[in-house]
N, C-alpha and C positions, 0 to 999 in steps of 0.2 A: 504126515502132519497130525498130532492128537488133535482131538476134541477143544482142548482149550485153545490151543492155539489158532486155531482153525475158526474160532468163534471170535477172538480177539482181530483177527485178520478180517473178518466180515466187521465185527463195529467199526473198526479204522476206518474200514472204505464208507460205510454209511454215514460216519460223523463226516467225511471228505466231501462227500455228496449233499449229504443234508447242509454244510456249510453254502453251500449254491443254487439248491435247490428252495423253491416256494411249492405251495400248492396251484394248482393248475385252474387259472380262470376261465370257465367257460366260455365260449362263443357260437353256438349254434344250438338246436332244439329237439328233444323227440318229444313224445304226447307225456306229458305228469311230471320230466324232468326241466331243471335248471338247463339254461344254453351251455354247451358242453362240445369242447373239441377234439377228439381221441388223438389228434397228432401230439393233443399236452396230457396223452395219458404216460402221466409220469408224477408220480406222488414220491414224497418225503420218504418213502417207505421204500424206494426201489431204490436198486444200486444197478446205473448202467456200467456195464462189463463184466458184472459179476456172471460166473458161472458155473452153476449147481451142481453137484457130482450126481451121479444115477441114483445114490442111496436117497438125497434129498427128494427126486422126487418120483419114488415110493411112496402115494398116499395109505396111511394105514385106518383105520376105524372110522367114523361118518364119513369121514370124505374120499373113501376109497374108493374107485370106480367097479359097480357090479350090477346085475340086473336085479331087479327090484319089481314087487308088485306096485301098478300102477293101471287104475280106476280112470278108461279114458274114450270120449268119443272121438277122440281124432284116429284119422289113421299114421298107420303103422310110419315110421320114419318121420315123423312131425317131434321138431322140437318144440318141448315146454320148458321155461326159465321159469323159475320161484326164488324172486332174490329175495324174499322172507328166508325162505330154509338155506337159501344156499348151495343150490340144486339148479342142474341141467337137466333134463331129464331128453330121452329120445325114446321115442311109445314105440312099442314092439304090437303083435300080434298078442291075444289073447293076457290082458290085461297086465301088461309086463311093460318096464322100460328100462332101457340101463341109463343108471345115473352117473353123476357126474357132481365130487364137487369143485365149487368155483368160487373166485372172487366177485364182488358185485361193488355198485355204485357207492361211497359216503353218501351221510348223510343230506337230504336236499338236491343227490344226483340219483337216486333213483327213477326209473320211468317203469309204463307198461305199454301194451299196445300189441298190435299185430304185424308184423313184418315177413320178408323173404330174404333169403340168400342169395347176393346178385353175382359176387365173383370171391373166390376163395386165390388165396394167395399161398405160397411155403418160403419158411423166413422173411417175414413181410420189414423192409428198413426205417427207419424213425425220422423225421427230418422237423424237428421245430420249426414253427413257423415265426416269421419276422419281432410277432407280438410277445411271444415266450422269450426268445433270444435278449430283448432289449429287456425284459424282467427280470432273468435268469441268465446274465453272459456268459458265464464257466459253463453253461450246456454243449455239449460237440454239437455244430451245426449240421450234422449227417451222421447216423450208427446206420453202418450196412447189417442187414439181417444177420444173424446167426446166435449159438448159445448165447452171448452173452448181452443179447439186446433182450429190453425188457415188453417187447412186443411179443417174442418165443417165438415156436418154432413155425406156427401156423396162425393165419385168419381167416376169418369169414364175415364177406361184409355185409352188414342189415341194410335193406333197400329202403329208402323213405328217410333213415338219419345220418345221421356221422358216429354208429357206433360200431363196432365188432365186436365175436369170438375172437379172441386171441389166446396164445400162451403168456408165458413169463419164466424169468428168470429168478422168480422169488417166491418158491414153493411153500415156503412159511404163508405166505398172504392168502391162499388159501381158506376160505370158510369166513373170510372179514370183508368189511365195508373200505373198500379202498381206494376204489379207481373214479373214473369222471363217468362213468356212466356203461363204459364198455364191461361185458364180461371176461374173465380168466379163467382160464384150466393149466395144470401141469402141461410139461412138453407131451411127455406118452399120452396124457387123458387127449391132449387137443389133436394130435396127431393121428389117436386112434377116431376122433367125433369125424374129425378131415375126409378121413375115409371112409366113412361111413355113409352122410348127406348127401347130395348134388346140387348145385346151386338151382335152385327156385325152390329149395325146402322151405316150407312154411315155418317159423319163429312167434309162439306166442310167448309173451313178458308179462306174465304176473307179478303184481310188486308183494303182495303177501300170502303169506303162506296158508293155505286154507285153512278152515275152521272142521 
């Protein structure tokens, strides 16, 4: 498949979608964000079914995943989020962390806070709730996990809201303001963070990026 065609085949499916699709109205809360329900993380931007070839998600330049210096009193294995930068971070030993970039909140669903990791899932499946369905009827009332759900390959769930780490299926969205409040990584980046943490890993959410 070239390149054009290959690009004209993805606008098809997104004008298809976006035909059906709204933005996702919140219902629930974390600490500084809009009520917000990750089951309707599903924006205008996403194509459910689509599926990313390996090349796509290869991130290359700022958001490529690598260890990085990182100026930090937390210990080692704590995640830090900076949805300012667009940055995962996980603090290593002697002032290092490897990064990660990701998609974070539109604007107005941003949050911050302190949280844990209470249960990690692999190919986590999407199921709209009652209130999206009756908004949005062309949605499949059920995506079983796998490539081409827009949840990816992996989650981890934040204890205290209704948000997750998750993948996606739209490695473009990467480094932008997208989702309902949950964060995004590539399949590889989320799958490699997956194994990395254990659940009660502590998750601090900075909404901006330091000065």
């Amino acid at each position: 498949m070239t390149t054009r065609h290959k690009l004209s085949t993805r606008l098809a499916a997104l004008f298809a979608v976006g035909a059906a699709l709204a933005l996702a109205t919140p219902l629930a809360l974390a600490a500084g964000a809009k009520p917000a329900d990750p089951r309707e993380e599903w924006d205008i931007a996403d194509q459910p079914g689509y599926e990313p070839s390996p090349d796509e998600e290869i991130l290359s330049g700022p958001w490529e995943r690598q260890l990085v210096f990182f100026r930090s009193n937390e210990a080692p294995g704590t995640i830090v989020v900076h949805t300012g930068e667009h940055y995962l971070y996980v603090v290593q030993p002697n002032n290092r962390a490897v990064r990660y970039g990701i998609g974070v909140g539109r604007e107005g669903f941003q949050w911050k806070g302190l949280v844990s990791i209470v249960r990690k899932q692999e190919w986590p499946d999407w199921r709209p709730p009652p209130e999206m369905i009756q908004r949005q009827p062309y949605l499949p009332r059920f995506m079983a996990g796998g490539p081409g759900n827009p949840m990816g390959a992996r989650a981890l769930y934040l204890g205290g809201t209704v948000y997750r780490i998750h993948g996606t299926n739209q490695p473009d969205t990467i480094g932008t303001n997208v989702s309902s409040g949950c964060f995004r990584l590539v399949n590889p980046d989320v799958i490699d963070l997956y194994e990395r943490v254990p659940v009660g890993t502590k998750v601090i959410v900075r909404q901006a990026a330091p000065i």
